[in-house]
C-alpha positions in Angstrom: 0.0 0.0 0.0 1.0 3.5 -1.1 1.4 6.1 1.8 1.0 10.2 1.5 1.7 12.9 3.6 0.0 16.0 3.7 2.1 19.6 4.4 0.4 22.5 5.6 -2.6 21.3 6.4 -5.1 24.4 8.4 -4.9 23.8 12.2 -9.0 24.3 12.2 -9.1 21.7 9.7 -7.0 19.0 11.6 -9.2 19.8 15.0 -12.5 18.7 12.8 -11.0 15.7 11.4 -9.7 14.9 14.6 -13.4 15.6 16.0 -15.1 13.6 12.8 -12.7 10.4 13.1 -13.6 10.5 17.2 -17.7 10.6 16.3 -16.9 7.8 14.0 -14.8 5.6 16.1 -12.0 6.1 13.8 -8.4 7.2 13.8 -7.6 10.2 11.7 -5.7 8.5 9.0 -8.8 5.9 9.1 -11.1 9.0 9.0 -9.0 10.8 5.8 -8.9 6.9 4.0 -12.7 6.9 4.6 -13.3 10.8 3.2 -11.2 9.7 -0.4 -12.7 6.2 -0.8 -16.2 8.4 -0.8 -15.4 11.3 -2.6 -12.5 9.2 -5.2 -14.7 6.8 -5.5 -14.1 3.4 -7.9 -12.8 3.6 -11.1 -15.1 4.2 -14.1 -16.2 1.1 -15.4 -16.0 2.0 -19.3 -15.8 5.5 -21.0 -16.9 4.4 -24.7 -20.2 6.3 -25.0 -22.3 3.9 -27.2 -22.0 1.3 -24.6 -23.0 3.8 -21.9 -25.9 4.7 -24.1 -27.0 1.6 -24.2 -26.9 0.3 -20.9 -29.3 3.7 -20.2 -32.0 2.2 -22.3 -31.7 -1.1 -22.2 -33.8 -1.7 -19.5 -36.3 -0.1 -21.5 -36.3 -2.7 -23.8 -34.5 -1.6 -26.7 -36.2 0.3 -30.1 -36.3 -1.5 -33.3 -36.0 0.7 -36.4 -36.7 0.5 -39.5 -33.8 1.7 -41.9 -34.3 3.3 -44.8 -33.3 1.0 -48.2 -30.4 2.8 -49.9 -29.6 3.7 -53.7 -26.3 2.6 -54.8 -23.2 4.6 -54.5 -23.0 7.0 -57.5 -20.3 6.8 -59.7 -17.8 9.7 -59.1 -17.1 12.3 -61.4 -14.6 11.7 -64.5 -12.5 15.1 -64.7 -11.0 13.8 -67.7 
């Protein structure tokens, strides 16, 4: 496990994390390991946007569409 320290951290702000680790039952460094797990948080599971998409409506059921038939490519232009 990694280890930080933290330099010049506010007096007021070490006497309430000293005060919120005590209401918890914690030490400080459990109390400041608690505080980044919540605001960190886990990593994102995938950041490709169609599958994001459609996990948001799957649960809907999904849409079925109709496409359009389509012409044939047209031949490109001859600058001859």
């Amino acid at each position: 496990m990694a280890s930080i320290t933290i330099r010049n951290l506010d007096d007021g702000l070490k006497g309430r994390l000293r005060v919120r680790a005590a209401e918890h039952g914690r030490s400080m460094e459990e109390e400041v390991r608690q505080i980044l797990r919540q605001v960190v948080g886990p990593p994102a599971e995938s950041r490709n946007l169609g599958e994001a998409i459609h996990r948001r409506f799957a649960a809907m059921g999904g849409v079925v569409l109709k496409l359009p038939d389509r012409d044939p490519m047209p031949e490109p232009p001859s600058f001859d």
